[in-house]
SEVEXDO-353331 format. One record per residue: x, y, z of N, C-alpha, C in turn. Coordinates in steps of 0.001 Angstrom, whole numbers, plus 500000, padded with zeros to 6 digits. Example, Ala and Ser with C-alpha at 12.3 -4.5 7.8 and 13.67 -1.06 7.14 Angstrom:
BEGIN
513190494310507800512300495500507800513200496700507800
512850497750507080513670498940507140512900500030507870
end
This chain:
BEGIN
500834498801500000500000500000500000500869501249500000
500225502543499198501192503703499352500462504440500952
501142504745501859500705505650502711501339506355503562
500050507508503550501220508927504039500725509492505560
501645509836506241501333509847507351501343511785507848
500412512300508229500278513885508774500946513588510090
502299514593510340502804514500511727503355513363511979
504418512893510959505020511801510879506262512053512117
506623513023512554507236513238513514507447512511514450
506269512393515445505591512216517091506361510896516710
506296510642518404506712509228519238506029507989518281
504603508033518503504396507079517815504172506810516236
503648507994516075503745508247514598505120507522513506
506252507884514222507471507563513390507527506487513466
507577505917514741507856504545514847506721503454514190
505497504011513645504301503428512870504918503396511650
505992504509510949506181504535509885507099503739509304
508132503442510828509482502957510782508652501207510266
507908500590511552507413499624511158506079499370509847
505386500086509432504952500117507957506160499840506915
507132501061507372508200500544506154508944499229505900
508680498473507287509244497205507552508740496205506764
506909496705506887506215495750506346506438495701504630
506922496344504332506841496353502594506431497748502044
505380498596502523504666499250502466505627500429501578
505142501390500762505441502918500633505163503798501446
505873504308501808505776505554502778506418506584502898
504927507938503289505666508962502745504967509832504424
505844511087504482504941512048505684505242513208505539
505059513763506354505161515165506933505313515749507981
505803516588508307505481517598509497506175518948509896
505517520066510900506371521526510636507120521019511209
507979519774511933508736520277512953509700518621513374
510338518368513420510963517150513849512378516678514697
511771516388515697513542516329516800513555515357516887
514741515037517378515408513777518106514663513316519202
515008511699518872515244510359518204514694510280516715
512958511165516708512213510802515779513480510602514238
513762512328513715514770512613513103515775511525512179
516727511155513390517258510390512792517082509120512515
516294508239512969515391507383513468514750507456511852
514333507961511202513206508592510256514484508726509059
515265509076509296516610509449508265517347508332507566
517498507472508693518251506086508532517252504953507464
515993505270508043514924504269507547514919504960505709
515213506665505261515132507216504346513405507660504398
512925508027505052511833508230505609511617509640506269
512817510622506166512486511929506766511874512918505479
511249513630505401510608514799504833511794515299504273
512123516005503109512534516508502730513068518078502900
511549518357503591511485520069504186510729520047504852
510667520475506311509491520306507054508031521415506628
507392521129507395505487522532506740504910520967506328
504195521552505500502633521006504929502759520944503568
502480520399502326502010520282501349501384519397500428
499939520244500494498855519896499325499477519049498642
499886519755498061500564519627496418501016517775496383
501827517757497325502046516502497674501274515371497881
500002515250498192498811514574498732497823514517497098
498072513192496575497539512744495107496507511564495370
495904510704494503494839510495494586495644508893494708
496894508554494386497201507306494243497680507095495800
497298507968496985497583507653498025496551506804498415
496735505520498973495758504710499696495159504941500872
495944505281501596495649505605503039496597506903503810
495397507775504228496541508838505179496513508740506600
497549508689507377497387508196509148497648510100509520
496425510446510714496822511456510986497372511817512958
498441511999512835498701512331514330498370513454514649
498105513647516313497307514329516715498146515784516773
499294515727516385499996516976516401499025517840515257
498624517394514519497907517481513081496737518544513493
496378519675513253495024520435513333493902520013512336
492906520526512698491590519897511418491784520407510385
492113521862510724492729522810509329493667522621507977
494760520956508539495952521162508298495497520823506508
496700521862505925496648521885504422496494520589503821
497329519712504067496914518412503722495937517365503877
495412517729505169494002516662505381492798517203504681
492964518494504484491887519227503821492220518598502299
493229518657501510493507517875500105492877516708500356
493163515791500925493298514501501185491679514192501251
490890515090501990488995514759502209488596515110501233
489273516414500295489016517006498567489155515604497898
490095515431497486490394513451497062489711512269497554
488667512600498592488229511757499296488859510091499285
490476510522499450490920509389500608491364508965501476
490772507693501972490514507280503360491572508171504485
491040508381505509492345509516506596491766508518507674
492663508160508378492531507646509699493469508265511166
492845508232512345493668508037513475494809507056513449
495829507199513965496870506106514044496356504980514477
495772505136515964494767503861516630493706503289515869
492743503909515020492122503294514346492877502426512935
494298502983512964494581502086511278494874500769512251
495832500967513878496236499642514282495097498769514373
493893499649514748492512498714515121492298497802514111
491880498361513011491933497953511186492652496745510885
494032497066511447494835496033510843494804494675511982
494080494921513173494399493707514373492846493327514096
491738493457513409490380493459513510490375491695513710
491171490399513489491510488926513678492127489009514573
492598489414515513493589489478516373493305489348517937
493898488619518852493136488938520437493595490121520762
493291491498520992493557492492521492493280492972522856
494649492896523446495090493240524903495623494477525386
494512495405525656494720496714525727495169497393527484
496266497656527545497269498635529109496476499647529305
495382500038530564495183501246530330495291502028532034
495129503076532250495523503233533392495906505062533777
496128505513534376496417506890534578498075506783534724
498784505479535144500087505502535349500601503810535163
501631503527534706501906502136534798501686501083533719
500705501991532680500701501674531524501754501240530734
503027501941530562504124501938529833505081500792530501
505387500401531704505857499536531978505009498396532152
503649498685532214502582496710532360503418495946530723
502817496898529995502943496787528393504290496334528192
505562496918528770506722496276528301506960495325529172
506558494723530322507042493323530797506213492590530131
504941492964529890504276491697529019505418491501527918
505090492858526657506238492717525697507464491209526092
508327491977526848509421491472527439508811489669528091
508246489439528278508489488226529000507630487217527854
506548488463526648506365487030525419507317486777524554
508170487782524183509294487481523724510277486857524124
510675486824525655511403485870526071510645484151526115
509200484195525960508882482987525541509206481853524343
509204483428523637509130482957522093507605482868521388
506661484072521529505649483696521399505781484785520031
504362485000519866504398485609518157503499486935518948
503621487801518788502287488942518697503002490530518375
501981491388518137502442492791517521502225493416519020
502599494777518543502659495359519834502674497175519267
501717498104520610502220499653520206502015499901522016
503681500516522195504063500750523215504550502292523315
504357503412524566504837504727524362505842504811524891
507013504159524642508453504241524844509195503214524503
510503503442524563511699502434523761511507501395524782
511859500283524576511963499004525441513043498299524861
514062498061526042515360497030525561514570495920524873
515689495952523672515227494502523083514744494437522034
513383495621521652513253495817520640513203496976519710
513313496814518443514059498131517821512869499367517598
511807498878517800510929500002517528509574499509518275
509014501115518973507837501308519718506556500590519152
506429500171517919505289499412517062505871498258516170
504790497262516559505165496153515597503885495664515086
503858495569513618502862494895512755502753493929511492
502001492445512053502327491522510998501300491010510699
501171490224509705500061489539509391499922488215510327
501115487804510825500698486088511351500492485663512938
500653486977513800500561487360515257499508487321515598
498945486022516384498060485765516709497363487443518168
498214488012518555498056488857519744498240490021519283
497788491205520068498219492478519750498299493031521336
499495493383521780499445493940522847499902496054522881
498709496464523417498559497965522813498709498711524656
499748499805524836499552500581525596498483501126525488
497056501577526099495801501992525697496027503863526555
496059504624525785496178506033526394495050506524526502
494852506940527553493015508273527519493289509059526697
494033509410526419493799510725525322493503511133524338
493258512008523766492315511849522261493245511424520990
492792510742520503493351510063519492493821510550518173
493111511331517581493579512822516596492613513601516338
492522514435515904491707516180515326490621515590514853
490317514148514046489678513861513455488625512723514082
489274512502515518488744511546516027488725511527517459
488139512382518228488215513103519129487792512367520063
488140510945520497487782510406521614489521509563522340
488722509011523294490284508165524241491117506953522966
492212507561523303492671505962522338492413504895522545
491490504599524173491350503184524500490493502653524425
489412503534523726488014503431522924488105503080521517
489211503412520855489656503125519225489618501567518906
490740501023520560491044499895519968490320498623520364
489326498856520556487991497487520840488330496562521683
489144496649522893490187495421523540489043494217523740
489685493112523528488686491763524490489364491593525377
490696492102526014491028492102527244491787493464528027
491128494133528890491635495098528908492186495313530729
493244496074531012493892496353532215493723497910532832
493353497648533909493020499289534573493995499142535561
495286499995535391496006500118536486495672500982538100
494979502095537629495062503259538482494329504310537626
493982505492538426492787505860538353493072507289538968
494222508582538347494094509942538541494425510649537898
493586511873538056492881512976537180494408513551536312
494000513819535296495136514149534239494721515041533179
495301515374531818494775515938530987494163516856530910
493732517993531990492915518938532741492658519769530885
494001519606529805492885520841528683492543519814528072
492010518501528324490578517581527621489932517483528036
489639517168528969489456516807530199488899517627531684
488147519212531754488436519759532597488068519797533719
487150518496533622487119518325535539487150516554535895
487522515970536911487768514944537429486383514086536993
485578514465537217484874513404536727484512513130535116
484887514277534464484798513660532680486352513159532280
487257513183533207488137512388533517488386510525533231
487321510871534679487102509039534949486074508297534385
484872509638533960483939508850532561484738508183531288
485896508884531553486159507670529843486326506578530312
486846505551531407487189504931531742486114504090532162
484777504325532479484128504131533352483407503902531422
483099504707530456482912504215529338483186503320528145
484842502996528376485989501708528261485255500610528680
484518500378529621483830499511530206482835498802530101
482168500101529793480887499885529130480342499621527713
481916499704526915481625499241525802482391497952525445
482533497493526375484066496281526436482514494834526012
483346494186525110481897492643524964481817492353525818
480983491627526292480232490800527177480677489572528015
481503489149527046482786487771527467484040488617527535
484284490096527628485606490837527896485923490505529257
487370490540529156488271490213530411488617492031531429
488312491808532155488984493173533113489879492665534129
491079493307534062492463492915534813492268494203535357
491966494218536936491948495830537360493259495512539125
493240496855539458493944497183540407493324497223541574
492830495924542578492152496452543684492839497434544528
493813497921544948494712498451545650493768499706545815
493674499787544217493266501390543851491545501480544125
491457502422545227489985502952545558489410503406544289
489666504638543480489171505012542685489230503447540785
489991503007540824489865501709540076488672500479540755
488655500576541684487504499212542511486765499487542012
486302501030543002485027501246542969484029501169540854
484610502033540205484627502197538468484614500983538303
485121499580538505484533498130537975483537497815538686
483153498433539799482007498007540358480737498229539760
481105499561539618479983500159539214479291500166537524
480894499395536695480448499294535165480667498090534462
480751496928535386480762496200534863479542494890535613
479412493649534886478185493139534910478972491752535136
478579491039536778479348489910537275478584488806535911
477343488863535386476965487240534961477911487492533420
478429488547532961479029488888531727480439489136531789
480869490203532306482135490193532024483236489134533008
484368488813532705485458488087533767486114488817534551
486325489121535508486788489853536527488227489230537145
489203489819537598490543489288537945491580490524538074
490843490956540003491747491323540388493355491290540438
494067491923540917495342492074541596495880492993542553
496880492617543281497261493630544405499055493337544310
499323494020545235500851494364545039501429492708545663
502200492393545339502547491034545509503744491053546878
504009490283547495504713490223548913505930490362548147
506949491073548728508319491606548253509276491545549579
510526491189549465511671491017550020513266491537549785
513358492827550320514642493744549921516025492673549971
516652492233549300517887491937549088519065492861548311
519683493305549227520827494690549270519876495830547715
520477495544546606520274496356545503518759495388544551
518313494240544758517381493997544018516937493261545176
515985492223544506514044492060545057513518490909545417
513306490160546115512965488905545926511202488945546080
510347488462544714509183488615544570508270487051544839
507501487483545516506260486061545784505132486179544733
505188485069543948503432485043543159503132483260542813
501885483351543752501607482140543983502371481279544464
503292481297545553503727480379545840505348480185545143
505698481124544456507235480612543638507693482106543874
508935481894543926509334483204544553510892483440543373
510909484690543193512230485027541884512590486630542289
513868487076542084514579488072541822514270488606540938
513904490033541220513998490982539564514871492052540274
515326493004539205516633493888539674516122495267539706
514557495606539357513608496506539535513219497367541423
512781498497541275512148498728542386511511499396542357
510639499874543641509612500699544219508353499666543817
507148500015544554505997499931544866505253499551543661
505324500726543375504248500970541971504844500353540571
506045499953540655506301498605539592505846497159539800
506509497116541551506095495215542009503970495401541469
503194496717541821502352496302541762501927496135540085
502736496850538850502982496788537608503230495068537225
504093494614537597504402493230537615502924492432538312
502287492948538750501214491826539524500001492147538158
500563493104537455498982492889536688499362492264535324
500888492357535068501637491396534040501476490258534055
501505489896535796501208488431535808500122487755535598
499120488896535206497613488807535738497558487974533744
497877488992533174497955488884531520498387487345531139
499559487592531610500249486178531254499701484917531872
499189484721532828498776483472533589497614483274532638
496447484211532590495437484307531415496009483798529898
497225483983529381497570483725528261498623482695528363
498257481547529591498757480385529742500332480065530228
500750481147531052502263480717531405501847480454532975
502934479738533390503027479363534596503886480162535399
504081480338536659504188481614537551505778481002537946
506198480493537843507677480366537753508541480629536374
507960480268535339508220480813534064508340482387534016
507502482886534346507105484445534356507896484991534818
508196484415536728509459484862537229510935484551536504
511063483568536042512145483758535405512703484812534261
511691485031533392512169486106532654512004487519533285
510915487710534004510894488883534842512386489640535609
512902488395535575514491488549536405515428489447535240
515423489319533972515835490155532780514913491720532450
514324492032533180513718492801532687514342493802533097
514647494557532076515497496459532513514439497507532206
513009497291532058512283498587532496512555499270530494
511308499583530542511204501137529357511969502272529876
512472503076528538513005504035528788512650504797529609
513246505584530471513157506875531177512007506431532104
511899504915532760511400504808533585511611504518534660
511945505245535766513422504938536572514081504369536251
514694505273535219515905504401534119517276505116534970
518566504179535119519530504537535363520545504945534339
520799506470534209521343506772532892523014506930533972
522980506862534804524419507391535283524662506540536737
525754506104536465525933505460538341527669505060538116
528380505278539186529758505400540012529459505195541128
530584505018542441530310504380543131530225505717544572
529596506662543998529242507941544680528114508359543877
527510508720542724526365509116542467525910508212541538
524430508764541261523677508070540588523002509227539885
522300508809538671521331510010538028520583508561537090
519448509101537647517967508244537337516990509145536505
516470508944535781515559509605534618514128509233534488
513329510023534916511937508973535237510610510357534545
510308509261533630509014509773532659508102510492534007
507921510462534990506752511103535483506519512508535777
505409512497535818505447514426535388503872514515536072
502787513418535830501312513855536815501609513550538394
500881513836538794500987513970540575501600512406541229
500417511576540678500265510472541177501676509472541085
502157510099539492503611509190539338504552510070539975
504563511690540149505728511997540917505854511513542095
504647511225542952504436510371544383505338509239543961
504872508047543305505258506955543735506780506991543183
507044507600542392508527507677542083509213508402542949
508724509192544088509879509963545109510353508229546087
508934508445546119509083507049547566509846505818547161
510068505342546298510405504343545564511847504663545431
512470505490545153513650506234545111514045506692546437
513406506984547865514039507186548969514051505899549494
512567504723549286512788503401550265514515503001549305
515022502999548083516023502013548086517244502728548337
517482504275548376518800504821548290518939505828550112
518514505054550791518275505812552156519480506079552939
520739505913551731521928506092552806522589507078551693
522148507752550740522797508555550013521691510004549960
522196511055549738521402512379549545520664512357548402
519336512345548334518468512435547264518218513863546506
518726513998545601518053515380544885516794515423543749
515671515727544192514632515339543612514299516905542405
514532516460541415513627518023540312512838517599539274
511635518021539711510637517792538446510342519078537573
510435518349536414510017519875535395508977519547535428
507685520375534979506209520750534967506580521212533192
505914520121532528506128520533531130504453520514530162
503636519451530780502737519336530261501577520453530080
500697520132529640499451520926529943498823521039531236
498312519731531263498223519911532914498617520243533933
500167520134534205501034520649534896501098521966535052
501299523071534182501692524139533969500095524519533660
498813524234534240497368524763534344497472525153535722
497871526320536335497027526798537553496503526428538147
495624526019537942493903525142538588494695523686539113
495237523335538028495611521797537794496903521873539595
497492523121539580498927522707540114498694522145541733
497630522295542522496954522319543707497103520381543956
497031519660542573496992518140542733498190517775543038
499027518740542987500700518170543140501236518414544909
499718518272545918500620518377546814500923518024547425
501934518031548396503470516886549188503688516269548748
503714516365547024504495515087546281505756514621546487
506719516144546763507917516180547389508380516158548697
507318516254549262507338516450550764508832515431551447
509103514052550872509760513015551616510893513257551315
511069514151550548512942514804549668512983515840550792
514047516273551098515196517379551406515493518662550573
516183517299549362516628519102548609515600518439547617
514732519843546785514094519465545598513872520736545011
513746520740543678513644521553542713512242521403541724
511964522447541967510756522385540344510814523654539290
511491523099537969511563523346536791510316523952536047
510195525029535515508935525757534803510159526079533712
510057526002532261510970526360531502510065527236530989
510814528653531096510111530097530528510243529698529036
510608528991527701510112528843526458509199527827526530
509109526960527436507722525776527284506197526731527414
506627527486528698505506528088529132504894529113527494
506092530367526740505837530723525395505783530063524684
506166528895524430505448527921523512504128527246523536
503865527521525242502583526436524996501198527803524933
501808529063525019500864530054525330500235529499527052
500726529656527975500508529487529358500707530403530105
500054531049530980500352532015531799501702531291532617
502582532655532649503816532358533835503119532200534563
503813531077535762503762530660537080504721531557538077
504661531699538944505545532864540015505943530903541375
507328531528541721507644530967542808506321530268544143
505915531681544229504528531814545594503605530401545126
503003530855543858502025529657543285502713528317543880
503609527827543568504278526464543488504271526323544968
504829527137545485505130526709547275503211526745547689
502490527441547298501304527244547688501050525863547204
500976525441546031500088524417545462501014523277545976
502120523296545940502864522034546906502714521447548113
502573522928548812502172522997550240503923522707550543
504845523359550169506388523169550517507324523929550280
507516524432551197508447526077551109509850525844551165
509925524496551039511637524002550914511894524232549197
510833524000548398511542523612547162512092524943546283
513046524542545586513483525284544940512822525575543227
512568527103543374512139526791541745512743527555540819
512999526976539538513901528256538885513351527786537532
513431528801536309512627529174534992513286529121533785
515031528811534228516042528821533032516774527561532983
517445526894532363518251526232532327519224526361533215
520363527950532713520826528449533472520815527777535007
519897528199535072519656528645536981519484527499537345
518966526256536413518697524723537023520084524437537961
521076524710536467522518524359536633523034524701538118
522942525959538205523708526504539170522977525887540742
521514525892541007520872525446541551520963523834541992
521113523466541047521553521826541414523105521513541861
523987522510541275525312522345541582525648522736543281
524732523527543653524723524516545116524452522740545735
523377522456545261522801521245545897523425520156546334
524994519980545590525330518839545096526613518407546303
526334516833546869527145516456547820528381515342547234
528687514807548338529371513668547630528734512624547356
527632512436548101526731510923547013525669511052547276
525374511559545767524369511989545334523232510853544801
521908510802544704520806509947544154520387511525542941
520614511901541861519571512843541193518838512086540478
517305512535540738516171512068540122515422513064539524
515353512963538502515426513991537210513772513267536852
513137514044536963511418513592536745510858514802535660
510550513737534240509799514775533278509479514506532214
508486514800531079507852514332530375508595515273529058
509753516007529467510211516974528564511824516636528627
512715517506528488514292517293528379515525518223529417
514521519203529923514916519951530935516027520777530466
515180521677529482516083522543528389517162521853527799
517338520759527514518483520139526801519540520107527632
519134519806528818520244519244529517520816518099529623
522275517713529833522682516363529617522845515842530941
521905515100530998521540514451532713522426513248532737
523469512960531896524462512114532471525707512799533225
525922514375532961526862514856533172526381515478534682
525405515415535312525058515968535860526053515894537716
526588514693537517527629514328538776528839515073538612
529353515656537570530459517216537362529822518615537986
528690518369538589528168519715538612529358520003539271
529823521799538969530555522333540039531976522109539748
532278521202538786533476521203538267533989521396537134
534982521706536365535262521801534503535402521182534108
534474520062534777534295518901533392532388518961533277
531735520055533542530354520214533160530022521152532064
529289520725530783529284521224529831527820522838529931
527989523426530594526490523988530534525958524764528933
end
């Protein structure tokens, strides 16, 4: 098939294109704007744009199919050609839907924990040797790209995101993809400009449910109050299958874990809370898709975690620098605690940038509070071009210590000032935990144990 992708850029977008191109396919895209990984990633494959913008001109009638990412406006010059030509334009989620329509589809969904359920499943069917496709929102050791699509994969295992799916298709992605088995990790408020109050929040979720078949599987999180209660209330005991989980009994051995499930007990080299309970709903998947709970543990013991998910980008035998995707309330919580229960004999420096929408909403910042409370030294990052880029009102110091409820933290608006700020901070053994959904002005968070000396590049 020839097909062209609007906003070939984005995370998943590229990596849809990278694997289309795998499949045989022609492929062509676009977009105003393209950084790294996407870039080169997109370059290598011979797959980058020529010039970034928009053009019509480009968009002909021998295109089969156009995928549009949500970077994409309704306006954009090309989708408007493309509905003139009247051909077919899809959401990204709806082409994967399309193409898995034979397929058992096993959809991650969740407010947090999504990205790592999805890659230990990933990770432990592949260490089976089993066959299935997969669309995951981050790199995972092992395999070369965030999407995989074939014709002979009996499975499709899909990170399922609330968020709207594109310009053209304005509902949750986890509504696109029709799961017959689907996972509710957890259950808090996010997305505040889709989204603007908590309960049209947890209606999508609570609507995930309600449209799930009748013989659909729900893998939920009893732990979670706000997850119980939402299967209680939307799902139907003589119809759907039900199969709890809870955090599984755990045993600190010096730097890794010794885990209990069912009765067989294994090492993984993982930590904190809110992964062992990540792993209990993996297990939940896999036992359902016929492995046995010593098997599971065994490959579980290989598992190094998705990118930038308390990922260890730096460690000597005095600091450490850890890199962790979280940026909503609920994951900056469980990632402080998780990071003080294992490093309680070294100085923790905790800085989260506030990059998102939600984050950097006013209204929204009040959910973030004593996230930091269990840190010492901590920092929160507002980058004065995110804020002009996203059109956001500046935030002032006062706001943050109000909405934190924490007059310890430090906040600063430049790169600059991160630098100098973290370097003031900086002891002889250090834990930095670098929390963010952004890059923290292009800082190089491996170098970050030079602070203070001339070997730091600022």
């Amino acid at each position: 098939m020839r097909i062209h992708l609007i906003a070939i850029g984005g995370s998943a977008m590229h990596n849809l294109a990278l694997a289309l191109h795998q499949m045989g396919h022609i492929v062509t895209g676009s977009d105003d704007e393209i950084f790294e990984p996407s870039k080169s990633r997109l370059e290598s494959a011979g797959l980058l744009p020529s010039e970034s913008g928009w053009f019509p001109e480009k968009i002909t009638s021998d295109i089969e199919v156009i995928i549009v990412g949500m970077h994409a406006r309704e306006d954009n010059p090309e989708l408007l050609k493309a509905n003139e030509l009247r051909i077919k334009t899809v959401s990204y989620p709806q082409f994967i839907y399309e193409h898995s329509r034979n397929k058992h589809r096993i959809v991650i969904c969740g407010s947090h924990g999504k990205t790592t359920i999805t890659s230990m499943i990933m990770h432990v069917m592949r260490a089976a040797g089993r066959k299935f496709d997969y669309l995951v929102g981050a790199q995972v050791e092992g395999f070369d790209t965030m999407v995989r699509l074939s014709d002979d994969a009996p499975t499709l295992i899909v990170e399922g995101d609330e968020y709207l799916a594109a310009p053209i298709q304005r509902v949750p992605k986890f509504l696109v993809y029709q799961p017959h088995m689907v996972v509710i990790s957890g259950i808090s408020w996010d997305h505040i400009n889709v989204f603007p109050t908590e309960e049209q929040y947890v209606d999508q979720f609570a609507l995930l449910l309600k449209r799930l078949d009748k013989a659909g599987m729900v893998i939920y999180n009893e732990d979670d109050v706000a997850v119980r209660s939402l299967v209680k209330k939307n799902t139907q005991a003589e119809s759907h299958y039900l199969y709890p989980y809870s955090t599984p009994a755990v045993r600190k051995r010096d730097f890794s874990f010794e885990v209990k499930i069912e009765n067989q007990k294994g090492v993984v080299p993982f930590f904190g809370k809110h992964n062992f309970s990540n792993m209990a709903a993996a297990w939940q998947v896999m036992k359902l898709l016929a492995m046995n709970p010593k098997t599971f543990l065994h490959h579980m013991s290989s598992f190094r975690g998705a990118a930038f998910r308390l990922q260890k980008i730096y460690e000597d035998d005095k600091n450490v620098v850890i890199k962790d995707f979280a940026h909503s309330p609920s994951k900056v919580k469980a990632s402080v605690a998780a990071v003080a229960e294992v490093y309680d004999k070294k100085q923790i420096i905790a800085c989260l940038e506030l990059h998102t929408f939600s984050s950097l909403n006013k209204e929204f910042l009040k959910q973030y509070k004593k996230t930091l409370k269990a840190i010492r030294k901590k920092v929160v990052f507002v980058n004065e071009h995110t804020i002009r880029m996203k059109n956001m009102l500046p935030i002032t110091r006062e706001e943050i210590i109000q909405a934190f409820e924490d007059k310890d933290i430090q906040f600063v608006t430049t790169r600059e000032e991160l630098i100098r700020v973290l370097g003031v901070m900086h002891g002889l053994k250090n834990v930095f935990l670098m929390m963010s959904s952004g890059n923290f002005g292009g800082l190089d968070l491996a170098q970050l144990p030079q602070l203070g000396t001339s070997g730091f590049k600022s």
